[in-house]
C-alpha positions as CSV (number, residue, x, y, z in Angstrom):
1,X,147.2,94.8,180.6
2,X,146.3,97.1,183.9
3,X,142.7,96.1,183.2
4,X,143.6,92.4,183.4
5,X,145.7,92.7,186.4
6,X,142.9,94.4,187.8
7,X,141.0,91.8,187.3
8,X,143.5,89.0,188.7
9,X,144.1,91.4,192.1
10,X,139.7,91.2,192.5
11,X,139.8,87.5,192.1
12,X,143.0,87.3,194.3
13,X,141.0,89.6,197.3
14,X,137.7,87.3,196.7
15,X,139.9,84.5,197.3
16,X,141.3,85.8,200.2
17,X,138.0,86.7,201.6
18,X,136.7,83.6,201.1
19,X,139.4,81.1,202.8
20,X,139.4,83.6,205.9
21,X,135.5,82.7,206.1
22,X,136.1,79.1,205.5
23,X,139.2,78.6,207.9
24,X,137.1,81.0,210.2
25,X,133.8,78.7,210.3
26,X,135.6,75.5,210.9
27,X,138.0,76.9,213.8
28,X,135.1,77.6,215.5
29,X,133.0,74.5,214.8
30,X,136.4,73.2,216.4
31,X,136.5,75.3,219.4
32,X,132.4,75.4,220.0
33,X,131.3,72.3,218.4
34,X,128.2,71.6,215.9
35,X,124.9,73.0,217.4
36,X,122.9,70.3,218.4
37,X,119.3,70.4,220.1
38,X,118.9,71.0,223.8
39,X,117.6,68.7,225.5
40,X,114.4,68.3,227.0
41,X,114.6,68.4,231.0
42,X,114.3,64.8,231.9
43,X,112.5,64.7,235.3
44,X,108.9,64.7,234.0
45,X,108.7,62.8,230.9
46,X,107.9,59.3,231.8
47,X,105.6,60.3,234.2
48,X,101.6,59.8,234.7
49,X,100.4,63.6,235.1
50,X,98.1,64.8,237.9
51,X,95.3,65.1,235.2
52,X,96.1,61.6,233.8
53,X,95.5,60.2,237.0
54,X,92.6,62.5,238.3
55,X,89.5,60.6,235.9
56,X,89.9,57.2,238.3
57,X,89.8,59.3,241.6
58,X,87.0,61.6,239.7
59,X,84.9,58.9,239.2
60,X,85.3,56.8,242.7
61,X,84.8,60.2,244.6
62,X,81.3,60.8,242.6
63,X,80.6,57.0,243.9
64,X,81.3,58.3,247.0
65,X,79.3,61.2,247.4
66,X,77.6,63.0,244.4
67,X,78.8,67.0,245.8
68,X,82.4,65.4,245.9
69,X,84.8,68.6,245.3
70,X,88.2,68.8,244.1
71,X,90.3,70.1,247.5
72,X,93.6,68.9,247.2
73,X,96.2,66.8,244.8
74,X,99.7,65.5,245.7
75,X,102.3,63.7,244.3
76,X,105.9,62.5,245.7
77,X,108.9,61.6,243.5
78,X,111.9,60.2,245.3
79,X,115.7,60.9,244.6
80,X,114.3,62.2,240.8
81,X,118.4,62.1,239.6
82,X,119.0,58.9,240.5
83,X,115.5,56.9,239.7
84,X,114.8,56.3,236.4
85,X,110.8,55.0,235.5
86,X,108.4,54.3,238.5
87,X,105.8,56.1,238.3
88,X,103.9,59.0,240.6
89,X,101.4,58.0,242.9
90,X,99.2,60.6,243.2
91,X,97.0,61.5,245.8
92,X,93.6,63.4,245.8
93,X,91.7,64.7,248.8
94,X,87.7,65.9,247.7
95,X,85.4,67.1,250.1
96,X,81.6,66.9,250.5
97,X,79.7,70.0,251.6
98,X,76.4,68.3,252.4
99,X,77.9,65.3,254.2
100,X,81.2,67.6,255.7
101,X,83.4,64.7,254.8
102,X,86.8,64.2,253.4
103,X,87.7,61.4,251.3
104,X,91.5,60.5,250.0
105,X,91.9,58.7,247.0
106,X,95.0,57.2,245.8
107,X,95.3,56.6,242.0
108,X,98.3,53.8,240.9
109,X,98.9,52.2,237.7
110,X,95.5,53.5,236.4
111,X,93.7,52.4,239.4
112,X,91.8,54.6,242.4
113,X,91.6,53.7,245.8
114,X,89.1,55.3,248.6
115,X,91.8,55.5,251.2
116,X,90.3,57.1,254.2
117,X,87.7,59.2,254.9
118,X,86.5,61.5,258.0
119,X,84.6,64.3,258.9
120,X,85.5,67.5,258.4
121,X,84.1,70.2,261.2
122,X,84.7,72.9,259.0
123,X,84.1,73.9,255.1
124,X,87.4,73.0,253.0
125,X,88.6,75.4,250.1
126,X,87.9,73.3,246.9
127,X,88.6,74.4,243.4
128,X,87.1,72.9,239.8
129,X,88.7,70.9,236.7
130,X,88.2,74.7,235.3
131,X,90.5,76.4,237.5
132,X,92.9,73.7,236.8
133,X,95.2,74.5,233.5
134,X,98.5,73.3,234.3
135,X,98.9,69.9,234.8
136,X,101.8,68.4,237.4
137,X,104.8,68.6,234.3
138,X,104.2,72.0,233.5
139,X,104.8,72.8,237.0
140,X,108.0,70.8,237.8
141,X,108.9,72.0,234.3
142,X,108.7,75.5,236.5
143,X,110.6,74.3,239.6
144,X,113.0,72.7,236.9
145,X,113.9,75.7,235.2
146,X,114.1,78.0,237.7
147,X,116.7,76.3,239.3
148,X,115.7,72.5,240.5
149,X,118.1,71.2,237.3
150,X,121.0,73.4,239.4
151,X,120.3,71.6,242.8
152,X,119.6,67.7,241.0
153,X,123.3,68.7,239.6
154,X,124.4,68.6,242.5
155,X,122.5,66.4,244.3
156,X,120.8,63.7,242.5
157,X,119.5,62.2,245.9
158,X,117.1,65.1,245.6
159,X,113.0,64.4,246.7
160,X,110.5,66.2,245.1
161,X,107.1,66.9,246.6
162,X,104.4,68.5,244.6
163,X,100.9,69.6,246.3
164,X,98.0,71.4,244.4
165,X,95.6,73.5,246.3
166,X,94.0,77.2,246.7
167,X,96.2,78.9,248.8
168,X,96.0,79.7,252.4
169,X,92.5,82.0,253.2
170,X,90.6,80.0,250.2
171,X,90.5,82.9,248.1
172,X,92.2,82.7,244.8
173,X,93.7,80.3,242.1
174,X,94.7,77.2,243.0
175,X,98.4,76.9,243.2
176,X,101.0,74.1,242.3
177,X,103.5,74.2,245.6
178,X,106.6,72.1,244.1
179,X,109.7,71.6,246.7
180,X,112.4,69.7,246.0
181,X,114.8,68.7,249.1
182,X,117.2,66.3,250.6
183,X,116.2,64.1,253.8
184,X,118.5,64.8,256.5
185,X,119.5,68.4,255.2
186,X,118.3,71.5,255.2
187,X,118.6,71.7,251.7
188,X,115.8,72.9,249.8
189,X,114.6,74.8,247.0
190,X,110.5,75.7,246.3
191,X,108.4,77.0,243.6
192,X,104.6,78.2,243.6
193,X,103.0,78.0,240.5
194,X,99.1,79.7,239.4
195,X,97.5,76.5,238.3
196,X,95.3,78.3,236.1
197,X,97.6,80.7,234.2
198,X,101.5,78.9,234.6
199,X,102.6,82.5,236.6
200,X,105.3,82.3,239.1
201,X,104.0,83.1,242.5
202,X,106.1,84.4,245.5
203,X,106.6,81.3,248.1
């Protein structure tokens, strides 16, 4: 007989255990809710990457002048929490040694366009495809993360400028410059990215 009640009490704890768990896991499904995917930060998907649009601009700059270099890239989104599609129109600034001119080239919808070009009276830092890892997402992806989802919060009217080019003195990586601000304010908020290894870089 103590055997069998000794038996009946272990069930009887088990039990116990048990329905604490259960009642346990679904208070706090309650309280937290069901664990669901994060989101992917939505200012960049939708967009035509720098590298996407660079083969157009590439290949008009080499009709321009065969030494064409890579010297600058820049791209401009407006109000990024408020606009939804429309895409980037980037920008791309290559420079000829021989010939000391600068060409801009716009690329749109797939297509380049030889904007303007001038002479140059002195050499311009230029960088190649090879020193060029990370594309135009990875760096707002950056600027995103590190606190540009904070400031689109809280103000969706928020522009975003995005420039690629080696820094100051021509010595070094190039670097993704990626400010996000609102016209009229002093509001503001900047991130320098190493376009060849994704580091943060000190503004």
């Amino acid at each position: 007989m103590a055997e069998g009640s000794s038996r009946w009490l272990w069930f009887l704890s088990l039990s116990l255990v048990l329905l604490v768990v259960v009642v346990g896991v679904v208070v706090y499904d309650r309280l937290v809710g069901p664990a669901v995917p994060a989101p992917a930060s939505g200012v960049a998907d939708d967009q035509v990457t720098a590298r996407q649009a660079f083969a157009p601009a590439a290949g008009l700059a080499g009709q321009w002048q065969e030494d064409a270099r890579l010297a600058v890239v820049s791209g401009y989104r407006p109000a990024v929490g408020m606009q939804a599609g429309g895409q980037v129109e980037w920008a791309f600034q290559f420079f000829s040694p021989a010939a000391q001119r600068l060409a801009l080239i716009t690329v749109a919808d797939g297509r380049a366009r030889m904007v303007r070009e001038s002479v140059s009276p002195y050499a311009v830092p230029t960088f190649s495809t090879g020193e060029w890892r990370v594309d135009s997402n990875q760096a707002l992806q950056a600027w995103w993360s590190q606190g540009g989802k904070t400031l689109v919060a809280r103000r969706p009217d928020v522009d975003v400028a995005m420039q690629l080019r080696v820094p100051d003195g021509g010595v070094g990586h190039p670097v993704w410059t990626v400010v996000g601000s609102v016209a009229g304010t002093e509001t503001a908020f900047t991130v320098v990215v190493d376009a060849a290894d994704g580091a943060l870089v000190e503004p």
